[in-house]
LONUTOR-913388 format. One line per field, with one value per residue (C-alpha): residue in three letters; x, y, z. Coordinates in steps of 0.05 Angstrom, whole numbers, plus 5000, padded with zeros to 4 digits. Layout:
res ALA / ...
east X / ...
north Y / ...
up Z / ...
END
This chain:
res UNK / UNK / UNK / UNK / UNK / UNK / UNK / UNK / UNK / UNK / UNK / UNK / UNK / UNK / UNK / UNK / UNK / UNK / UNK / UNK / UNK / UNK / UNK / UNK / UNK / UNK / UNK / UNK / UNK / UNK / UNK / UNK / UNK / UNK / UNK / UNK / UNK / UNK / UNK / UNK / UNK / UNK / UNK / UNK / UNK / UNK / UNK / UNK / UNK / UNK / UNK / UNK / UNK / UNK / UNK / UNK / UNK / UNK / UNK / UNK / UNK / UNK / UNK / UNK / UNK / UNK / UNK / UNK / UNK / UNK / UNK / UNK / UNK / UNK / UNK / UNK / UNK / UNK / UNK / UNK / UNK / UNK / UNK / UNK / UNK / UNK / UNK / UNK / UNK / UNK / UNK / UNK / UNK / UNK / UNK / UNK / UNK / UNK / UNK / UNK / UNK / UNK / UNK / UNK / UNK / UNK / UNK / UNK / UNK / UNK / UNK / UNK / UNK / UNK / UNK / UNK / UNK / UNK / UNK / UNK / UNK / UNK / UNK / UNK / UNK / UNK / UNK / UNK / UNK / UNK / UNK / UNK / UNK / UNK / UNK / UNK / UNK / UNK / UNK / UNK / UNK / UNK / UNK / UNK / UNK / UNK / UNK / UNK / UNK / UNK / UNK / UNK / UNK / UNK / UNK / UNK / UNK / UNK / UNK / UNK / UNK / UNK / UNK / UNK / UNK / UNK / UNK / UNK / UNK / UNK / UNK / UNK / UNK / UNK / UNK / UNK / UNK / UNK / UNK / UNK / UNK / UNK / UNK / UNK / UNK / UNK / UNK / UNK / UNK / UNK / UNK / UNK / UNK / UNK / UNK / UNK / UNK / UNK / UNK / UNK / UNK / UNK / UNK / UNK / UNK / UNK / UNK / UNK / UNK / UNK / UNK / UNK / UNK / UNK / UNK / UNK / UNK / UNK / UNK / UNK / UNK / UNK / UNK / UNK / UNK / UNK / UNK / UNK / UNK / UNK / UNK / UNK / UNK / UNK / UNK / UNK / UNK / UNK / UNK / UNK / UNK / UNK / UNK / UNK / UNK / UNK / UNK / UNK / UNK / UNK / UNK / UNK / UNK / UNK / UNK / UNK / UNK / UNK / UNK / UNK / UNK / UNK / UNK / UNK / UNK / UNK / UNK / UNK / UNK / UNK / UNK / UNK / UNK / UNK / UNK / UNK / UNK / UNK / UNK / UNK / UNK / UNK / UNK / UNK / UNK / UNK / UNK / UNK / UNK / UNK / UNK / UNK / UNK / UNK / UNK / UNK / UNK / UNK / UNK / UNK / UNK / UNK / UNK / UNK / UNK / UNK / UNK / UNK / UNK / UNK / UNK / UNK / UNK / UNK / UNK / UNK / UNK / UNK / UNK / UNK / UNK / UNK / UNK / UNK / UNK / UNK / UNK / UNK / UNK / UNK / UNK / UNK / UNK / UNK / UNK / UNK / UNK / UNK / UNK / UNK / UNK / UNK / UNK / UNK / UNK / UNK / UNK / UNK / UNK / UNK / UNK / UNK / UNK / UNK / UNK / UNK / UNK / UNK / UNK / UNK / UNK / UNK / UNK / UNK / UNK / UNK / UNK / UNK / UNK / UNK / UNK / UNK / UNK / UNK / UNK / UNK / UNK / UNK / UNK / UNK / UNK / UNK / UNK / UNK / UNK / UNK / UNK / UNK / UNK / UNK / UNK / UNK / UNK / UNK / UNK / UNK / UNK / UNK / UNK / UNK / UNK / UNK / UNK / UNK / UNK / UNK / UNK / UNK / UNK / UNK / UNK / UNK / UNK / UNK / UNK / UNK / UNK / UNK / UNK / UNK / UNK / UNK / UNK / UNK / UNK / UNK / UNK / UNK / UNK / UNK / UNK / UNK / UNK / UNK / UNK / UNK / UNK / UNK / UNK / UNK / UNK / UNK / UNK / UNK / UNK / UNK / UNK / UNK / UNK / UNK / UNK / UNK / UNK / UNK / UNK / UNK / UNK / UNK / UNK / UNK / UNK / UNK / UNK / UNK / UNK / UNK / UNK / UNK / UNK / UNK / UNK / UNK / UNK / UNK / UNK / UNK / UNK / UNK / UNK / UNK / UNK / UNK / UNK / UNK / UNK / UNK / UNK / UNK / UNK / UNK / UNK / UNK / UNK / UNK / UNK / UNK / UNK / UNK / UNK / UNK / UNK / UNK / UNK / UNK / UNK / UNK / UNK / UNK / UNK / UNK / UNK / UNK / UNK / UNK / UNK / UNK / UNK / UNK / UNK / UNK / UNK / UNK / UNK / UNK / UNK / UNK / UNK / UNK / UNK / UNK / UNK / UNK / UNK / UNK / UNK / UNK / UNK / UNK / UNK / UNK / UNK / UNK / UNK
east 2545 / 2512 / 2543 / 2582 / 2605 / 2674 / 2666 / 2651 / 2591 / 2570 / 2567 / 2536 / 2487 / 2471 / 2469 / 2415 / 2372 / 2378 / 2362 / 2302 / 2283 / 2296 / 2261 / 2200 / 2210 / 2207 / 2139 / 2115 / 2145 / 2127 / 2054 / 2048 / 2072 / 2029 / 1961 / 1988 / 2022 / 2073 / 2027 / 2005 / 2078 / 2098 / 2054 / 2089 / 2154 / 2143 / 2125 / 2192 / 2230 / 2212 / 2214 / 2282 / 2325 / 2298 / 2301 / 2366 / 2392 / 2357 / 2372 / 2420 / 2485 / 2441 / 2468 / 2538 / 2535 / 2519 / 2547 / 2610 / 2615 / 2581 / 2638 / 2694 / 2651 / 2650 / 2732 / 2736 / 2684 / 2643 / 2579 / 2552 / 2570 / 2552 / 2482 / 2475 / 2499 / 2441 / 2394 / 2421 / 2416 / 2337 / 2327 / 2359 / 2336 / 2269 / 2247 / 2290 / 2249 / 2189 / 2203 / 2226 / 2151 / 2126 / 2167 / 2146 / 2069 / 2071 / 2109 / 2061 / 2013 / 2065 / 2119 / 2065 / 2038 / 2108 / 2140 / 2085 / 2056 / 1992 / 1958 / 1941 / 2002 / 1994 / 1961 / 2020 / 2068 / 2030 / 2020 / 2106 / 2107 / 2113 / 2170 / 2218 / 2197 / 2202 / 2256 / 2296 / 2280 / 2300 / 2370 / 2391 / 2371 / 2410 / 2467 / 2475 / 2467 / 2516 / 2567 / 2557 / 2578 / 2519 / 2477 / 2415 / 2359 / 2384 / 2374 / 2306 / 2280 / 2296 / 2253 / 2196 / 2194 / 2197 / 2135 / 2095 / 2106 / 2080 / 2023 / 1996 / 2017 / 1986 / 1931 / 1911 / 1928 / 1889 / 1823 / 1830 / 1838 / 1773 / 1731 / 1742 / 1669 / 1678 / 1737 / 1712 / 1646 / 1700 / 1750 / 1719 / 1772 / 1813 / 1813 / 1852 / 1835 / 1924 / 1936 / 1895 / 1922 / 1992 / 1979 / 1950 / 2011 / 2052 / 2013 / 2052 / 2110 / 2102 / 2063 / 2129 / 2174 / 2129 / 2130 / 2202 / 2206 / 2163 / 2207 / 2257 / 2217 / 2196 / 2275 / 2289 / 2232 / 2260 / 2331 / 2363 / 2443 / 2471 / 2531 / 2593 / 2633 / 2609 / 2610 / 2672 / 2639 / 2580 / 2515 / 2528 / 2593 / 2551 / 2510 / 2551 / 2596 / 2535 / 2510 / 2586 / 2596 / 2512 / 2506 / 2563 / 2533 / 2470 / 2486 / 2526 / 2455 / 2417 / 2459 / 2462 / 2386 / 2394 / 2398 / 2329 / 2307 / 2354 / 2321 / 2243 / 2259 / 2298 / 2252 / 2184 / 2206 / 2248 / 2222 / 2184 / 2115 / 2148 / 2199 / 2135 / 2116 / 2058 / 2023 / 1988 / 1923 / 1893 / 1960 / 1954 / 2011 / 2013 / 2019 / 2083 / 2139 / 2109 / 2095 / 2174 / 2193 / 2150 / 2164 / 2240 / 2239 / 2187 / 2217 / 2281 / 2310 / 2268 / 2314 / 2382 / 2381 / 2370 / 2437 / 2470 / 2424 / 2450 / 2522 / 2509 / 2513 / 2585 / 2596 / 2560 / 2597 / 2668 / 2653 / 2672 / 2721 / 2753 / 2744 / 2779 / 2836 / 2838 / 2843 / 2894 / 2941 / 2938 / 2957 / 2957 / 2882 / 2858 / 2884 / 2856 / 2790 / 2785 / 2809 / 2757 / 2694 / 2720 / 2733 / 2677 / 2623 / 2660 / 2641 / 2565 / 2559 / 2600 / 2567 / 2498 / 2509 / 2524 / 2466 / 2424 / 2454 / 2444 / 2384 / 2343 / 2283 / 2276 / 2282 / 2231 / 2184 / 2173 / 2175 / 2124 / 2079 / 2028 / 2062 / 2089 / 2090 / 2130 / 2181 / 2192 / 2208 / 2264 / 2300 / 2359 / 2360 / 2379 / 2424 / 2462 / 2455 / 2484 / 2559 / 2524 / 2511 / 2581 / 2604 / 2549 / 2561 / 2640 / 2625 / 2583 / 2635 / 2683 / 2639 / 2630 / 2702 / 2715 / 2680 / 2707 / 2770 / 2748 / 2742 / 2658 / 2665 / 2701 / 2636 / 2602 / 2655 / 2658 / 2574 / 2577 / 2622 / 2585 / 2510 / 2542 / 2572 / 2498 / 2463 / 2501 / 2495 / 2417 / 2414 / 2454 / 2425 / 2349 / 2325 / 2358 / 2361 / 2301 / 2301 / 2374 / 2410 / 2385 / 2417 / 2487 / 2486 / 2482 / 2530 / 2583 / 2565 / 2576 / 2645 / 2672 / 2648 / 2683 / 2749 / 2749 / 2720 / 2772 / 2830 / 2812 / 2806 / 2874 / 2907 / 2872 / 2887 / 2959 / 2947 / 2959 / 2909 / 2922 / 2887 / 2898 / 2833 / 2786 / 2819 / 2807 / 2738 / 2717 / 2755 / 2708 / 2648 / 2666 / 2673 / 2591 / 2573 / 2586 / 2562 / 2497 / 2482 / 2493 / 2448 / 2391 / 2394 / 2398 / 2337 / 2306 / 2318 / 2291 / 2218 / 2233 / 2221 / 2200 / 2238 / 2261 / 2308 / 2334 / 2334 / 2376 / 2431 / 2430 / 2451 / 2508 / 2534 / 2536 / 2568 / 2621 / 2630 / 2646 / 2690 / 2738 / 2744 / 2755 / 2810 / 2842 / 2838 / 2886 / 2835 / 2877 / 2941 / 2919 / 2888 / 2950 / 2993 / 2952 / 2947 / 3030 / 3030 / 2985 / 3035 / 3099 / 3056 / 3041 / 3108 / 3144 / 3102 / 3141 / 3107
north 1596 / 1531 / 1507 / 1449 / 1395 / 1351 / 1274 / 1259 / 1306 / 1292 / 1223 / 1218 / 1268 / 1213 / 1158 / 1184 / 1207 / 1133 / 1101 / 1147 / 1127 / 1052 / 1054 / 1091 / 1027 / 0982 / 1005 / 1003 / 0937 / 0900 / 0917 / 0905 / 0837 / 0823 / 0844 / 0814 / 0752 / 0708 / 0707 / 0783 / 0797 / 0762 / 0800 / 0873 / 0847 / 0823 / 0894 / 0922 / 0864 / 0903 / 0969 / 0962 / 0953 / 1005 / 1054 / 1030 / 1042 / 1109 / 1142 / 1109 / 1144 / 1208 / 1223 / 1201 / 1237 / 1302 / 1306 / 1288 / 1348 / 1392 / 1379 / 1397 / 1464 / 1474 / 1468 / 1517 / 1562 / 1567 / 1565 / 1584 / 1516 / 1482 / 1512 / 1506 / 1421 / 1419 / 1458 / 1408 / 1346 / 1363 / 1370 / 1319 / 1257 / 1290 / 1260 / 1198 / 1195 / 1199 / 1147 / 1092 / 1105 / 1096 / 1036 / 1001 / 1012 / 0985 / 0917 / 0915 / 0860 / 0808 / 0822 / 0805 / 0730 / 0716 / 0731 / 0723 / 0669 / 0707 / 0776 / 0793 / 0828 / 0877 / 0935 / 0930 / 0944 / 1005 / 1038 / 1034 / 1069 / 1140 / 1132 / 1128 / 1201 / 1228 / 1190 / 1229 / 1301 / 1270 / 1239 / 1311 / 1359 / 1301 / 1303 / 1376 / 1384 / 1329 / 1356 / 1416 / 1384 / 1404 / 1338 / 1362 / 1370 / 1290 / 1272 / 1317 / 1282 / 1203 / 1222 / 1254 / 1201 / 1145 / 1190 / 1192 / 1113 / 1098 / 1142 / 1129 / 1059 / 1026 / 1066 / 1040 / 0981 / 0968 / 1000 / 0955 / 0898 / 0921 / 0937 / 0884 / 0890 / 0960 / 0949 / 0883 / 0937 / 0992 / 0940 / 0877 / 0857 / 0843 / 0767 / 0765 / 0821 / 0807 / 0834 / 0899 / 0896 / 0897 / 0953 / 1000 / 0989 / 1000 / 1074 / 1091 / 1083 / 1131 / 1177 / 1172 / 1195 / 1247 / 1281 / 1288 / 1314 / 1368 / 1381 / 1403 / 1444 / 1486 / 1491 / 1523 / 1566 / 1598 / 1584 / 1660 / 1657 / 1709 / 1688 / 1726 / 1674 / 1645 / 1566 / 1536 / 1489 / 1493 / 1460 / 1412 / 1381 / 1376 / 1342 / 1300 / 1290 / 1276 / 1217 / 1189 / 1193 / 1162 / 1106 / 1065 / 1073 / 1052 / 1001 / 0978 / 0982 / 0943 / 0884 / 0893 / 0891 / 0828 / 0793 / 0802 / 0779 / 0722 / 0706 / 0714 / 0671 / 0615 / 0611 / 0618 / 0572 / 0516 / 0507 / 0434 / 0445 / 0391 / 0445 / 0467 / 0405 / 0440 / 0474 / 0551 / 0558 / 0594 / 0572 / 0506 / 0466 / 0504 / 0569 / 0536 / 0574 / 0642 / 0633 / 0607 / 0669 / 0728 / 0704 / 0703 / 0771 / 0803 / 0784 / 0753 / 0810 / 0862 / 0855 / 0833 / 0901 / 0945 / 0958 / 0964 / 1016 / 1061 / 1046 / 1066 / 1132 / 1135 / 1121 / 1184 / 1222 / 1198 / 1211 / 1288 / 1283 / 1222 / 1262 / 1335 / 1282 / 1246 / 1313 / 1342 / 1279 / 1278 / 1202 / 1216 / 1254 / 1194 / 1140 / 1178 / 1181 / 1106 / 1086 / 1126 / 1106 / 1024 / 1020 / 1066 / 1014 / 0949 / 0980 / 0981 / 0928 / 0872 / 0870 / 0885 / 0821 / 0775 / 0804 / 0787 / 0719 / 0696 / 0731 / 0712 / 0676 / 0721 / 0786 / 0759 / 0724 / 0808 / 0837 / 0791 / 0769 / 0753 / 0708 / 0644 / 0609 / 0661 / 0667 / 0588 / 0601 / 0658 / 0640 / 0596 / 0639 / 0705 / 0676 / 0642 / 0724 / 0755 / 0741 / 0776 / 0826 / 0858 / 0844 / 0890 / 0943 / 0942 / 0942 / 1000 / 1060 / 1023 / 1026 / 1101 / 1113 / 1077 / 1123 / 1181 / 1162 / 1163 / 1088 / 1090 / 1024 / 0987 / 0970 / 0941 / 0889 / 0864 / 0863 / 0817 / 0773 / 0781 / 0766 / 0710 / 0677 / 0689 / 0653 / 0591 / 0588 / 0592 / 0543 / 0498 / 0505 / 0532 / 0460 / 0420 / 0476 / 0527 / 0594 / 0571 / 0560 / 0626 / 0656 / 0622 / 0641 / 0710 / 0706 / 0677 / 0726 / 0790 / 0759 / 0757 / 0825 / 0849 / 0814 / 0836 / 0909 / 0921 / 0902 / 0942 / 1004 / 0996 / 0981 / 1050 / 1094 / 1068 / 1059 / 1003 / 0987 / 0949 / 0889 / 0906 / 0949 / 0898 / 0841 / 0876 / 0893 / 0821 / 0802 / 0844 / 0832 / 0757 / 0772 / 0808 / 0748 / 0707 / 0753 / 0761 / 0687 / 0670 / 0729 / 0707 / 0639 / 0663 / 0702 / 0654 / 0586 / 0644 / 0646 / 0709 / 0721 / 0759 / 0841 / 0815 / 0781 / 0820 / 0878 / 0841 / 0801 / 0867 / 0910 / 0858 / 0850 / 0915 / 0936 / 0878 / 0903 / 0975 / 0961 / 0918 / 0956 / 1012 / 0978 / 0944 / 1007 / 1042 / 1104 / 1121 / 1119 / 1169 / 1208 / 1220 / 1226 / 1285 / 1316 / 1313 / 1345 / 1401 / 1409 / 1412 / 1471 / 1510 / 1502 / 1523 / 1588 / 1652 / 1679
up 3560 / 3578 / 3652 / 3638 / 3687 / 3688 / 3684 / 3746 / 3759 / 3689 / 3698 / 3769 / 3743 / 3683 / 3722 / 3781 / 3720 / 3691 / 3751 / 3766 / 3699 / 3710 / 3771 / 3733 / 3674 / 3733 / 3757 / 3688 / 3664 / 3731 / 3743 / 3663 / 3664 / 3718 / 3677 / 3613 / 3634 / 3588 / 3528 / 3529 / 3544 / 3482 / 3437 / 3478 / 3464 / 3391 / 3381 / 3416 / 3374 / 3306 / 3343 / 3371 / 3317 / 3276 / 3336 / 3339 / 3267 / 3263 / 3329 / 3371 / 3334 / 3331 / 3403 / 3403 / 3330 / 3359 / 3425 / 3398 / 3346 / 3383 / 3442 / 3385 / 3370 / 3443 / 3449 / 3400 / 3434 / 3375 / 3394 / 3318 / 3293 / 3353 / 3339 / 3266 / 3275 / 3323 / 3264 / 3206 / 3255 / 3275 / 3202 / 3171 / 3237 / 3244 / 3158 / 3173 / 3241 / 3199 / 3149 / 3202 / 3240 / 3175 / 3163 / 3223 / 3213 / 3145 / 3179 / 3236 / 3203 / 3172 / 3215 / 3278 / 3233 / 3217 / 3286 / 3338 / 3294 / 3311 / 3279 / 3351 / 3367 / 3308 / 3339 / 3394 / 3330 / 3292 / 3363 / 3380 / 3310 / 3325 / 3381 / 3323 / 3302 / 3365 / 3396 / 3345 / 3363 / 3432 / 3413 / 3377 / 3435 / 3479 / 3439 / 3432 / 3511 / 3525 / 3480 / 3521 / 3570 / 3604 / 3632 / 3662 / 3601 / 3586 / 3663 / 3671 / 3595 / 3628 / 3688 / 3642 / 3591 / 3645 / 3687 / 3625 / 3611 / 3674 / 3688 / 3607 / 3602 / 3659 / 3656 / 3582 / 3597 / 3654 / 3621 / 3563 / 3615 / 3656 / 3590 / 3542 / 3514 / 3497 / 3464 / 3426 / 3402 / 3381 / 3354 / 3326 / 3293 / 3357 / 3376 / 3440 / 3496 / 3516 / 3449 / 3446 / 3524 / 3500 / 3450 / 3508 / 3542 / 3478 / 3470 / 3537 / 3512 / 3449 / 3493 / 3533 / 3474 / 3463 / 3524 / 3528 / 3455 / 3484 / 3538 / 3488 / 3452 / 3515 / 3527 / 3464 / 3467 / 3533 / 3511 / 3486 / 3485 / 3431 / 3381 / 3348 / 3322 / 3247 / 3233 / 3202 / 3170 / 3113 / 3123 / 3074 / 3109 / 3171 / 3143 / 3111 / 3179 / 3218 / 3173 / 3168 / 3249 / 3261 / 3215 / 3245 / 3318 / 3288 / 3249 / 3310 / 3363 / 3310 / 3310 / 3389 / 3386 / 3331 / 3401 / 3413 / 3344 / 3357 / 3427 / 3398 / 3334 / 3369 / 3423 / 3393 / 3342 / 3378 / 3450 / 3455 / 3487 / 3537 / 3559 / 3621 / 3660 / 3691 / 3647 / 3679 / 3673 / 3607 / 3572 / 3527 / 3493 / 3428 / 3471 / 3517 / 3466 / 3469 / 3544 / 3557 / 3514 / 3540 / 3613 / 3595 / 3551 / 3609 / 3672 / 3665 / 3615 / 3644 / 3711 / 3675 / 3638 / 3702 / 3719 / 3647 / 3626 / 3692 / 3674 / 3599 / 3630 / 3653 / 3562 / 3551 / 3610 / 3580 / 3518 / 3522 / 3567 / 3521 / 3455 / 3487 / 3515 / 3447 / 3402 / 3443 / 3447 / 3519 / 3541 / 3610 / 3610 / 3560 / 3617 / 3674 / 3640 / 3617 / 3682 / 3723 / 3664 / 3675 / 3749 / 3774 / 3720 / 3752 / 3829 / 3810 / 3762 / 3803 / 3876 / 3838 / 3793 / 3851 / 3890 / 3835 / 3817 / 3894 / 3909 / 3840 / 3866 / 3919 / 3874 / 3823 / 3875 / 3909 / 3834 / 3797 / 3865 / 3812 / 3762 / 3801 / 3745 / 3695 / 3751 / 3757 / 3684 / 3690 / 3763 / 3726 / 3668 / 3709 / 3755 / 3686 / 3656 / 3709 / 3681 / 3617 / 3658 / 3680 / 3618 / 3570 / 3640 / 3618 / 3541 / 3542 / 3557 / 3517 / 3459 / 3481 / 3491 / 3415 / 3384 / 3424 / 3385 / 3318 / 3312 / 3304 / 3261 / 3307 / 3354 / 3293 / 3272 / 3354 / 3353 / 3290 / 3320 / 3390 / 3347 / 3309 / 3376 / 3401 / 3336 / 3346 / 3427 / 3412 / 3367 / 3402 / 3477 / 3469 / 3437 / 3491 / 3558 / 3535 / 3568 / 3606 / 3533 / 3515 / 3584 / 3572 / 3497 / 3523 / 3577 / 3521 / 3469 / 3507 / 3541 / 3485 / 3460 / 3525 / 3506 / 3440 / 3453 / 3510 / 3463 / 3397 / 3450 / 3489 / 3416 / 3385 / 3445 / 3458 / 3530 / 3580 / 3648 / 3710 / 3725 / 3795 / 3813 / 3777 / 3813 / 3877 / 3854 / 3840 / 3909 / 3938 / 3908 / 3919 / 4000 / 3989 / 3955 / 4012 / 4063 / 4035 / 4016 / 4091 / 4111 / 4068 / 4096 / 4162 / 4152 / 4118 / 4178 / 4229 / 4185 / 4146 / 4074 / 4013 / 4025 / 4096 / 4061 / 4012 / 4052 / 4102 / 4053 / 4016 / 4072 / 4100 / 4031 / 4020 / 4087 / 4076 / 3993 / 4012 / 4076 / 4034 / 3978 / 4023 / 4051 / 3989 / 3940 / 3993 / 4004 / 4066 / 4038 / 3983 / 4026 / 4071 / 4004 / 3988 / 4057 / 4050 / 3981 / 4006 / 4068 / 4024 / 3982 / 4042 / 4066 / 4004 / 3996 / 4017 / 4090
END
């Protein structure tokens, strides 16, 4: 058998893996937006706006699909049907995989005019294409690990496809960048060097998906376990199951990605040249909308979805433990579980959201050296996400942990309210506020996805929480706030800048954070109360 880890280890294991790979992203993302720029970035993130949902529909439920029958198999020890759901699943995603890629070439060329208002950000589209193929050979091999219970080929694929996205991606991109006449000879067709730019960069990112789908393949190649037990179930109701558990999770990550779409259209199409007093050079009036939007989708998005995208992992790491607790009626288990998945995503996403909100200039300034005037651009905007931000790092395991309890519809109702709240912010605030009405639309929208999300869970798993740790949490991360914001200025009156001082308010925040909640969560007290209990045991054992 495959070693399996509890939720703890699981979830730690997850979340180093996803920020290795963030960390990988950010090396890719941050040198790319410096090449490209607002206007290149807008053609890369036109292409990820069709890309996205699609991915989304197709192969976000894949995962959660197949981990969570696959853990059921497990309970049961039968390995048989744990194997012949992962045969069925690579069947069956693998020719949807293939139509969606096929899908999103066709679209390439009008969704590019009617999106981009520009056929120079096709090529970026056709080259995302094949990600949907092999993002779902990815999703089933993850799923069938995680359900497992066994974390590392998930962890070990992250760091491999974020590698491979850095080492290809920049590299294309940057030749394309250096040789423009060679590719104007190869491709005369291409009108705007950003654009073929953008689709270099693009090609790292299938080349990316690729490269862990081959990882998976050399697994099972290696991989020899022998079975006794026969399935209980036929292909057919796999199949069947499968489809019925996936399509709600997807349909659920498209309207999450909606957002996007919801951001590009709004943006490109409402923002008043006027919105930039000071126009960058290269960048005229009629180019001011897609500038505003690929500096806010580049930068300002690029850093507000760094810390959800770690926390995601603690949803995939509850999952298990939430279905086994779930299936077996065990109330106390499914508490302990939720509580440890919501209070352990509130420690990391809190003091990390205050960091951000006070140290936003600073942050950007270091990450984008190059682009002074994109960063002017996003500064507001991420300090007004970073409410947004604990909020989609809270949603995230409940979403997990609703779908752990057979409710896999419920996140789709509560992202159609969340994408409808999100419509009407945007078209509201973007005309008059630009890239700031798109931040507050966001911070609204996924508040009340929280609220909403949160009380559909507690209702469906008959359980009650505490406001207690949070309040403590937010006390605390408060108290960091404070700390650090006086640091930085510190630093700052004394001639310091740039890491100096992020380094330093970082540090003395974080010092303060952890003390405090150290002290307020009673770590000492529990701590003794165990030592006691393990006393009384010794001293109750016959000598």
């Amino acid at each position: 058998m495959l070693k399996k880890q509890n939720f703890i280890k699981g979830s730690v294991i997850l979340m180093v893996s996803a920020a290795a790979a963030k960390m990988l992203g950010a090396f890719f993302k941050i040198p790319l937006t410096n090449i490209l720029g607002g206007v290149g970035m807008s053609y890369f993130s036109c292409a990820y706006s069709l890309f996205m949902p699609i991915y989304a529909l197709i192969v976000t439920g894949i995962s959660s699909a197949s981990a969570r029958m696959t853990a059921r198999s497990a309970a049961s020890e039968n390995l048989a049907e744990a194997r012949m759901i992962r045969r069925i699943a690579l069947l069956l995603f693998s020719a949807v995989g293939l139509a969606g890629s096929a899908l999103i070439f066709l679209l390439a060329k009008p969704f590019s005019v009617i999106s981009a208002g520009s056929p120079d950000a096709q090529a970026a589209v056709a080259m995302i294409a094949p990600s949907v193929f092999f993002g779902c050979i990815t999703a089933v091999e993850r799923g069938y690990f995680e359900g497992m219970s066994n974390m590392y080929p998930t962890a070990v694929s992250q760091v491999i496809e974020g590698a491979v996205k850095v080492a290809a991606g920049l590299k294309l991109c940057g030749y394309v960048t250096e040789h423009p006449e060679t590719v104007l000879r190869f491709f005369p067709e291409v009108t705007d060097i950003r654009g073929a730019a953008a689709a270099a960069g693009i090609m790292g990112v299938t080349l990316s998906s690729m490269g862990a789908a081959v990882f998976f393949g050399v697994i099972r190649l290696f991989s020899r376990e022998s079975v006794t037990k026969m399935p209980m179930m036929s292909r057919k109701s796999a199949a069947r199951e499968l489809m019925a558990e996936a399509l709600p999770i997807g349909i659920s990550a498209v309207v999450t990605n909606l957002t996007a779409l919801i951001d590009m259209w709004t943006m490109i199409g409402c923002i008043s040249p006027d919105t930039v007093a000071h126009l960058p050079d290269g960048i005229n009036r009629a180019d001011v909308p897609n500038f505003v939007y690929g500096s806010f989708a580049g930068i300002a998005l690029t850093v507000f979805n760094l810390v959800p995208s770690v926390t995601n992992s603690l949803g995939k790491g509850a999952l298990t433990c939430v279905t086994s607790a779930y299936e077996r009626g065990d109330r106390q288990s499914l508490h302990n579980s939720t509580v440890q998945a919501l209070v352990v995503t509130a420690v990391i996403a809190v003091p990390s959201a205050v960091g951000l909100g006070i140290l936003s200039e600073q942050v950007l300034t270091v990450l984008f050296s190059h682009q002074p005037d994109e960063v002017a651009v996003c500064v507001r905007p991420l300090r007004l996400l970073m409410p947004a931000m604990v909020c989609l790092c809270l949603s995230c395991p409940l979403f997990s942990m609703l779908q752990a309890i057979g409710k896999a519809a419920a996140p789709l109702k509560i992202m159609l309210m969340g994408t409808a709240v999100k419509l009407l912010g945007n078209l509201c605030l973007v005309p008059k506020m630009g890239a700031d009405g798109a931040a507050i639309s966001t911070a609204v929208c996924y508040g009340a996805i929280l609220a909403v999300s949160l009380t559909a869970y507690l209702k469906g798993a008959e359980i009650s929480l505490s406001i207690k740790p949070f309040v403590k949490i937010a006390y605390a991360g408060g108290l960091c706030g404070g700390i650090a914001y006086l640091t930085a200025s510190s630093i700052e009156r004394g001639g310091g800048e740039g890491i100096a001082v992020i380094m330093g308010a970082a540090m003395m925040g974080g010092v303060v954070y952890v003390s405090s909640l150290y002290a307020m969560m009673g770590v000492r007290k529990k701590k003794k109360q165990q030592q006691t209990k393990q006393t009384i045991k010794k001293a109750a054992q016959p000598q």
